[in-house]
Phi, psi and omega in degrees: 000326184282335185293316194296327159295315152332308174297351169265342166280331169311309195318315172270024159077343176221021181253006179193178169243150183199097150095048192218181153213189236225098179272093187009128187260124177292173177282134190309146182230087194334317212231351184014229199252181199256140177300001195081193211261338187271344217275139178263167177306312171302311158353302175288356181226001176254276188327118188302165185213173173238145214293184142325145149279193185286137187074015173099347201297194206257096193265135208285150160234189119215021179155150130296120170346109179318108174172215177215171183274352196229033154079344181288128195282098186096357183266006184266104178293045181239197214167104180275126178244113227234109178236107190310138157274108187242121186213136167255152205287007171262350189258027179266016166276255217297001147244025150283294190311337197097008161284149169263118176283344175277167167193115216255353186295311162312315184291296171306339153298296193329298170333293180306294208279003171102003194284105166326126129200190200252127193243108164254125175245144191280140135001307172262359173267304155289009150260327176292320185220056172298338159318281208285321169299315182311336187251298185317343202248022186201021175249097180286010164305315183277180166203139165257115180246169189306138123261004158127168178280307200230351180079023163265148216277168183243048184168064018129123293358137182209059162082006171092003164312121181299166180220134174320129184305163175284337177295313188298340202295277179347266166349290164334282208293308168310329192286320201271006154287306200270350155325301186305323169306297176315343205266343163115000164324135170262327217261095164239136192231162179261052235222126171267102234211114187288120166296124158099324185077038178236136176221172184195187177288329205262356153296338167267340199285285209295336196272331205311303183289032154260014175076318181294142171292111165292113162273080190309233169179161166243356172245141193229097166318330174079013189277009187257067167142023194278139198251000203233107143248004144325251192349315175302309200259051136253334188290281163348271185314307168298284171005286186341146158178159176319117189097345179331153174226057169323120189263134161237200176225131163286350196268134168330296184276318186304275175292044186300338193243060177272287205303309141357298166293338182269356163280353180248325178322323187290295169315341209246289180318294177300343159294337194262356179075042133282156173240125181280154182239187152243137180318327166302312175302322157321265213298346162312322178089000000 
């Protein structure tokens, strides 16, 4: 069953990396780089950004360290849990049709169970459920961050995902802020999401001038076509360690049995003395 899940994170392009890496992570920056144009004023004065990388380039996170603010090694016990809103700009025929790309029963857990989390949403996903961004994006439970316009890839070969131009990029990451913006969201953070997890230099190169911090994960749930939510939140769980970063899915079709898994990942997790975070806090430290 975890194979079959893997195999499904490839399918959808955002459960796994193919032909990318882990660019060093630079030192945290309180004010960082400015978020750019798509980014709201709270952004620009809350959410931590990360200095540059080398040449200026677009700098990466993907977990926290083990540790604590008062230095005891393991002992700040926290944990991000991050769920792509995921749609590309061709499937709105097929949510005419009645697929859901959405998935608003997760989000009303999240809610019920108190979990702070990070929404990376796509562009065409908040012009299809401009409602359902608004509210999840003015719910300070929440933050919403970029994941791209159309869910296409920014770096080649990525999982058979058409891919952005290197000109287009820049442009992309902006068209999907002020999507995201109109829908009246505030909690915008300046925070990035690769479709696919695939980067590359030259793909940090196009991004550096919007300002955003690129966000992996070091834990990959499997929750994407998986039929199993045993499985997913066994997945889960064995992952975890302090500082963790969970890549999940918000989408219906895609991701059916997430909110399922997450009812016992959460209850479990918080037995073990995790604390859930939102990724600005995670990278806050």
């Amino acid at each position: 069953m975890t194979a079959l899940m893997v195999l499904g994170a490839v399918l959808t392009g955002c459960g796994g990396r193919e032909d990318s890496r882990t660019a060093a992570l630079a030192p945290l920056s309180s004010h960082g780089p400015s978020p750019g144009p798509g980014a709201t004023v709270e952004a620009r004065q809350g959410p931590p950004t990360m200095a540059p990388g080398p040449e200026g380039l677009t700098p990466v996170f993907e977990r926290r360290a083990a540790g604590s603010r008062d230095g005891a090694p393991g002992a700040d016990k926290t944990v991000a849990l991050t769920f792509d809103a995921d749609m590309t700009a061709d499937q709105g025929p097929r949510a005419s049709a009645g697929e859901h790309f959405d998935n608003p029963g997760l989000i009303a857990l999240l809610r019920r169970l108190k979990v702070p989390s990070t929404v990376f949403m796509t562009g065409r996903w908040a012009q299809e459920y401009p409602a359902q961004a608004r509210s999840i994006g003015t719910d300070p439970l929440f933050e919403i961050a970029n994941h791209s316009y159309s869910h296409y890839a920014f770096s080649s070969p990525c999982y058979g995902l058409p891919a952005v131009a290197k000109a287009d990029m820049r442009g992309d990451v902006e068209r999907a802020f002020a999507a995201i913006r109109k829908t009246g969201a505030r909690n915008v953070v300046p925070y990035f999401r690769f479709p696919g997890g695939c980067y590359d230099d030259a793909s940090l190169k196009a991004l550096a001038p919007t300002g955003v911090t690129a966000v992996q994960w070091d834990v990959v749930s499997g929750d994407a076509f998986a039929t199993d939510p045993e499985a997913v939140a066994e997945q889960v769980l064995s992952g975890v360690k302090p500082g963790s970063l969970v890549v999940m899915h918000c989408t219906r079709s895609a991701a059916p049995v997430t909110e399922e898994a997450l009812e016992r990942v959460v209850p479990e997790l918080r037995e073990r003395g995790y604390r859930f975070v939102k990724v600005s806090e995670l990278m806050r430290g």
